[in-house]
Structure formats: C-alpha cells, structure tokens
N, C-alpha and C positions, 0 to 999 in steps of 0.2 A: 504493500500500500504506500510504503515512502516513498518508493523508488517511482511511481506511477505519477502520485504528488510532483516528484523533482520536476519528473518529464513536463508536466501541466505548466509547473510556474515557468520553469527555463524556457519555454517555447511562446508560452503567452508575456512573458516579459521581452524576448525577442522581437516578437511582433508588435507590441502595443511603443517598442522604443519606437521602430521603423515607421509606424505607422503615425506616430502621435508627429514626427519632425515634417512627414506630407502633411498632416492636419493644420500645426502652427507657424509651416511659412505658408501655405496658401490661405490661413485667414488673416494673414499678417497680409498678403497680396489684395485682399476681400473679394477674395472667391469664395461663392459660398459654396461650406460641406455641407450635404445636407446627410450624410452616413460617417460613422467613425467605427468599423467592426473590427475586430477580434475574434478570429475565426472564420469557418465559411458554411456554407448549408444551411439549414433551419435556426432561426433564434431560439435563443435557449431565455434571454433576458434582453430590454431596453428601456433605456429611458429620454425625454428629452431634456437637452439645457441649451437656453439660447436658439440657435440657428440648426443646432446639428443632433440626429438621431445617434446614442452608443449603443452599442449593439454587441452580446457575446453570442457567437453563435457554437453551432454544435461539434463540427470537426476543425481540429488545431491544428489546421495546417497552412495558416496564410493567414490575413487580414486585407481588410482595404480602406480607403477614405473617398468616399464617392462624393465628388465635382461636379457642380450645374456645370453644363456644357462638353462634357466629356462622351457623355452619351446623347440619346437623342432625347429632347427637351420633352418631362413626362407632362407638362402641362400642354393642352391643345385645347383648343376652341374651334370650329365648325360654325362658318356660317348658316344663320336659318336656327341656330341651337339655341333652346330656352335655356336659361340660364336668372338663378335668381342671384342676388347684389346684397351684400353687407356694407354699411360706411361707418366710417370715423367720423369725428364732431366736425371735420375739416372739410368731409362729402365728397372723400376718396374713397374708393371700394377697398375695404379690409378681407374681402371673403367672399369668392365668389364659387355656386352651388351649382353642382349639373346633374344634381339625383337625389331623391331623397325629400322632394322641395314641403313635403308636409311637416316636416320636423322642424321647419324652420319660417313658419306664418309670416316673421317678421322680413322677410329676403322680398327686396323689388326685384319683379320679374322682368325680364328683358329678354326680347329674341334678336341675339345678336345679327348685328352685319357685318362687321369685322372688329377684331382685338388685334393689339397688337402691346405684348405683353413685354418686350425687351425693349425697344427708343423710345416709342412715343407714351408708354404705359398710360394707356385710352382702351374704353371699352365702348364703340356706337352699335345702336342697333332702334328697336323699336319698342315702346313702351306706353302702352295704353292708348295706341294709334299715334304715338307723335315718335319723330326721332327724336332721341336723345344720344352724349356723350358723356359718361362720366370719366374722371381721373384715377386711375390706379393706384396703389400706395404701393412701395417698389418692395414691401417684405409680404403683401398680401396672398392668401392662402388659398388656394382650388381645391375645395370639396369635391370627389369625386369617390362612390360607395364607400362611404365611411371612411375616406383613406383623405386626411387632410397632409397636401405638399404644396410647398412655398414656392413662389413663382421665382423667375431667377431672369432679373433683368441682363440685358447683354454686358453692360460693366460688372455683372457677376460672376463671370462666365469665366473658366479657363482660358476658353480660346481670346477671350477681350483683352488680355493682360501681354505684357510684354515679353519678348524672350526670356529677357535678364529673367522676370517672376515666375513666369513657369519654367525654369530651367532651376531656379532656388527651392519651389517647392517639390520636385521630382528628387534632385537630388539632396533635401533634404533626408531622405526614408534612409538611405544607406551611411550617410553623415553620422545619425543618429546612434545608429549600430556601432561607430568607433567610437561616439562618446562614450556608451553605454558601456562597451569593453576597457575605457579608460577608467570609467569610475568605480568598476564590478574590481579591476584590479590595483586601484590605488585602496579600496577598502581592503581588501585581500592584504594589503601591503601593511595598512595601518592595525589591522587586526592580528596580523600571524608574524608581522616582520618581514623587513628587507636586505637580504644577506648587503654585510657591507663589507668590500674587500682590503681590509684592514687587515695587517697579520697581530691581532691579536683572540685570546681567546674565548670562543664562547661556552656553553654549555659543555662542560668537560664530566664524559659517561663512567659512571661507576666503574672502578676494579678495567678500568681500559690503560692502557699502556702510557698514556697522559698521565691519569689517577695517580698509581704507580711510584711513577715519578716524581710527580709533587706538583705538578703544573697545576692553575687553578684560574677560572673565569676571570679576564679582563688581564691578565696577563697578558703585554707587548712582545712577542718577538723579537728581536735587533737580529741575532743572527743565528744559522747553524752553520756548526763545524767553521766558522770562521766567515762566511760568506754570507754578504748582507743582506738582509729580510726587507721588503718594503710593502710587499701587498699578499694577501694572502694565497691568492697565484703561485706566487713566490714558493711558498711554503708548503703548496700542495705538494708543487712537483718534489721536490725535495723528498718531502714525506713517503711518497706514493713511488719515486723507484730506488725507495730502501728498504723494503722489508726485509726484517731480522736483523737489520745494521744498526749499531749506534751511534744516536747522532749525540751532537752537544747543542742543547739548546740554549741561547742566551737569551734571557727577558728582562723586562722592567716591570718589576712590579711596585706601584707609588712609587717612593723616591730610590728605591733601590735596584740595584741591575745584579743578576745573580743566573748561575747558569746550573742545567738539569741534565742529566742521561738522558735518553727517552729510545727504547729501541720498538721500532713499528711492529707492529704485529702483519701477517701478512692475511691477507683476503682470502677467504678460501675459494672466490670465484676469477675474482680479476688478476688474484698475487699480487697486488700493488699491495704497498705499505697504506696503513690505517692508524693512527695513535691515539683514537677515538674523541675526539673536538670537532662539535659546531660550529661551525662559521657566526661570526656575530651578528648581532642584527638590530636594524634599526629602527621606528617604528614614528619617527618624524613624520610632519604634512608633508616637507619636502621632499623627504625619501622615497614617502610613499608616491607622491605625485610622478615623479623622475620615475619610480618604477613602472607604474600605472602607463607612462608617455614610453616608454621605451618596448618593455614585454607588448603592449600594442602595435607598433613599427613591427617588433620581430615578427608576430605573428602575419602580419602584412606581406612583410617580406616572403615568409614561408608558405603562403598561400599562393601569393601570384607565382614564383619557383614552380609550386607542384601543379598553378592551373598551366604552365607556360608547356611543362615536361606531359603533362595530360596531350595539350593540342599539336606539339610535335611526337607524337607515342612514345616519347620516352616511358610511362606511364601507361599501360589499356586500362580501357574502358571500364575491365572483370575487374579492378583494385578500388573500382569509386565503391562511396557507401551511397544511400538516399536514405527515406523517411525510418526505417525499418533500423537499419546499420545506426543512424543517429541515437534513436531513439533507444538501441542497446545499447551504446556506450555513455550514454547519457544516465540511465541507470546505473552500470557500473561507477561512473564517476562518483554517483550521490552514495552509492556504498562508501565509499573512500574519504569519506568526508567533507565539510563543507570550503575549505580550502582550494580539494581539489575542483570540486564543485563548482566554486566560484570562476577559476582559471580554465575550465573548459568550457566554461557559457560565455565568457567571454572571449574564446577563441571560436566559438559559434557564431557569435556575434557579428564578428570581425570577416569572416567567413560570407556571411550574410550580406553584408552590407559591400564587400569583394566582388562577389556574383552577383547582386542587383546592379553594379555598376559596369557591367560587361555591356558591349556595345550588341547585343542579339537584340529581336524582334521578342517583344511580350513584358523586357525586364527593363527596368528605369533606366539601366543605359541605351537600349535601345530607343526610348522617349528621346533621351537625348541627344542621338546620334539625330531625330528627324530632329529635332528643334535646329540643330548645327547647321544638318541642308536650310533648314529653311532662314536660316541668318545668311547663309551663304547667299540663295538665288532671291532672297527679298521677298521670297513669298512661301506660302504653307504648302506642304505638301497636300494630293489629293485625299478629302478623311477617307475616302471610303479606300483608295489602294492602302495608304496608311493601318488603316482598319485589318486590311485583308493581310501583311506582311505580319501583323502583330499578331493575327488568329493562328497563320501558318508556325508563327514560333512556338505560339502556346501549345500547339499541337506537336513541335516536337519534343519540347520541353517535358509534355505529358508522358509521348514515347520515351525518351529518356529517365524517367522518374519508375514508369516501368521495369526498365530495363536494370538500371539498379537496384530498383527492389528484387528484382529475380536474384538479383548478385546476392543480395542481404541475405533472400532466404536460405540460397543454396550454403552461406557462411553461416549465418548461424543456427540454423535446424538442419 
C-alpha cells in the first residue's frame, strides 16, 4: 500500500508541477484556462475558483491545462436560434441560455440574427417583433444542458497572444519540472546533508579501522605518509589503493596536530582499502542550494547522453522503460527510503521536462518548433495541417508507449 501511495504522489506531483507552470504563465499572458486536470479519463473530483475548472481525474498518466482557442471554440450560436438573455445593472448580457428556458422565467428571449462573441461582443436579433442589440460582458456565461462555459473573447485566446507569450507558457510545463527537481533536491540536501569534500572526518563507524586507531569526527587530515591532504579526493584515493598497508595519518584536531597508524581494511568486493569514515556533511541553505543546482545539471546532462546514444542506437529500443518499468522502480525507490525517494522523483522530473522539450509533433517542443516557423515566415502555420502532424505524433508516441511496455512486461514478469 506505500509503495502504490509513493507511485500516486510522485506522478501526481510531477504533473501538477508541469502543468501548474502552463496554467501561471498563460494567465499571467490572460489567456483564459478554462480546465486545470490532473490526470486523464473520467473525473474523479472538481471544483471551480475564478476562471478555471481543477479537475482530478481517474488515470495518472498525464495532465492538461485546456486554453480558449486551442480547440475549437465550445460556444456557438446559430442564426434563427432562441436564445434567452441575463444582464448586469450595466444591460450587458451576463448569461446567455439555449435550453432549459423554463428554469429560468427571468431570461429575455431573443431569436438571434447574429453574435458575434470574440471583437465586437454584441448579440442582435429579434425580440418581441422589434430588432434589438445588446452588449456582451467579455466573462459572460453560455448555458447550454446544464453545462455553464465562459465565453472566450478573441484577446482571450491563445492564438491572440504573441509569440514571445505563447512560446512562455508552452515552455513553461517542462521549466517547471527543473524547478521542481531543484527544490525536491536542495531539500534532500538540507535534510540528509551534502557531502563536502573536505579531508576531514565524518561519522567514524564503530570497531572500523579509523575507530581502532583513534581517529575521531571533525578530525583534519594534513597528510598521509608525508604527502599533503587537501580534499577528501585526496584521501580516498590514498585510502582505497592501500588495503592492509599502513598509512600514517597526520590530523589537527582543535589546536593540536598529532598523527595515527590506521591500516585499511580491504573490501571484500572491490579490495580497495576502506578505514570506515563518512565523508562530512553539510547541511547549509547554500550547500544545499549548490547541491540542488548542480545534481540537477548532472542529471540533464545524463539524460540528453542517453537520449542522444538512444537516437544514434548506441542504445535499442528493448533497454527503454515506459509507464510499467517506471512505475516498478519507483516503488523500489520508496522501499529504500525517503532520501532515495526524493532523488529519483527528481530525476523523473528532470527526465520529464527533457522529453517535453524535444522538438516531435504532440510534445511542447514540438509547439515550439511550429511557433519558430511561424516567427520565421511571419505567419501561423495551417491549424488544421498543424493539427494533423500533432495527431500523427501522438499516435506514434502511443505506439511507442506500447512498445515499451511490452519491454516492461517481458523485464519484469
């Protein structure tokens, strides 16, 4: 049951980063969201605040922030259409009704002749034999079978907004995933400690050949066997290809400088010398922060490596994991602790937000790759070929998701 728990929170905290950085640079752009989910398939839970429906829904495998104008606009009016009218004290239409019109006595009826719901926000039509027009209110609300959605004037609209803003909030989602992995590991850092390569001593283990000796926590290194110590590097190597040698250790401990035997014990797996001491550790904001910035980078690094060795096959196919493969080693993790826990959700993270950034058809780098054309030739590409490249992805994306999980099963069943 924990290990099912870890899966849940590390997957839904993945998505809700990715997704919350699309939500707050596009209503920072004032595009409205009119969806914030968590999940995909049937609702499980919602509520509203503001402008935008949250949503958890039932399978944990994605999230979305659904944008007036991304799709095709779910408000429509039809000329010839009755259509009953709500106003403000202002005798702006707050609410206009296309079903239902008994529940609502108080709605002026009108059979429109045209709306025009994005520039000019006007409704004309006909009303008790006379034409009339009224004015729009640009947040106002279209009843339709019980299902109230906010109309989305064309400055609302993704596509109304400029490159720079929608190229911010696109690649906002995958941004969010390096924060996330920065802050998952500088807590990591402030909680457990951040080795610091210092040659002196940490945690020195019972009845270990340190012990023994005499050496004892916070203890400085200066040198062994005569040869100067500066970082604990220094002192691995030393240690690690002497087993069964005695060294001479020289230390400071406070104001004294005093030296020890210490012969390594040898590993019974690697046969490198061991003399049983922790590295020190530090447990600063800044330590931790530097750690946080850098274990980040490397992961970065390590990813784009193995996607680059993937797409020249240094790497096949049969080596990826998908949803299956994740999700076992992600239980293993939470076995192991919340340490390790935290440094593999943040390598997921990292991970995440790597691969949304790739330039394919379906994933926010491919968003971005058409926003680029379309800086380039000065104008948008066609939505609907647009449309059609970004299905073809998802569809192989889907194949691919397939095909790893075949991998998964065959690995671990």
């Amino acid at each position: 049951m924990t290990q099912v728990l870890a899966i849940i929170l590390v997957f839904g905290l993945l998505v809700f980063f990715h997704e919350l950085g699309h939500l707050l640079l596009a209503k920072r752009a004032g595009i409205l969201c009119r969806e914030f989910a968590i999940g995909m398939g049937p609702k499980i839970f919602s509520f509203i605040k503001g402008e935008t429906r949250y949503t958890l829904r039932l399978l944990p495998i994605g999230g979305f922030v659904r944008m007036a104008g991304e799709d095709p606009e779910q408000v429509v009016i039809e000329r010839g259409q009755d259509m009953g009218l709500e106003f403000d004290k202002e005798g702006r239409v707050v609410r206009i009704i296309s079903t239902d019109f008994a529940n609502h006595p108080q709605a002026h009826m009108l059979t429109v002749e045209n709306a025009d719901l994005e520039k000019e926000l006007v409704i004309r039509g006909i009303e008790d034999g006379e034409r009339v027009s009224y004015p729009v209110h640009p947040q106002a609300m279209f009843l339709h079978k019980h299902q109230e959605i906010q109309i989305a004037p064309l400055d609302r609209q993704f596509g109304s907004k400029t490159i720079g803003q929608r190229a911010a909030a696109i690649f906002a989602g995958p941004f969010f995933n390096f924060i996330l992995a920065f802050v998952l590991l500088t807590v990591m850092g402030l909680s457990y400690g951040v080795p610091v390569n210092k040659p002196v001593m940490g945690e020195v283990i019972a009845s270990s050949a340190a012990s023994q000796a005499g050496l004892k926590p916070g203890d400085e290194v200066l040198d062994i066997n005569g040869t100067p110590i500066t970082s604990w590097a220094d002192m691995v190597k030393i240690v690690s290809s002497s087993p069964g040698k005695e060294l001479t250790f020289t230390v400071r401990r406070g104001q004294e400088t005093i030296q020890k035997k210490v012969v390594p014990a040898s590993d019974p797996q690697s046969k490198t010398g061991k003399i049983g001491v922790y590295q020190p550790l530090s447990r600063s904001l800044t330590g931790a922060a530097s750690y946080g910035a850098k274990t980040t980078y490397d992961f970065s690094k390590l990813i784009y490596t193995s996607l680059l060795k993937l797409f020249t096959g240094a790497v096949p196919v049969k080596d990826l994991s998908g949803p299956v493969g994740i999700f076992n080693y992600t239980a293993k993790a939470a076995e192991n602790g919340m340490a390790i826990l935290l440094q593999w959700t943040a390598a997921l993270s990292v991970n995440l937000g790597i691969i949304n950034l790739l330039p394919l058809p379906a994933l926010d780098g491919g968003r971005l790759l058409f926003l680029l054309i379309e800086a380039v030739r000065g104008r948008p590409v066609d939505p609907n070929k647009e449309g059609m490249v970004h299905f073809l992805g998802f569809a192989f994306l889907m194949l691919l998701i397939l095909v790893v999980t075949w991998n998964d099963i065959q690995k671990f069943f």
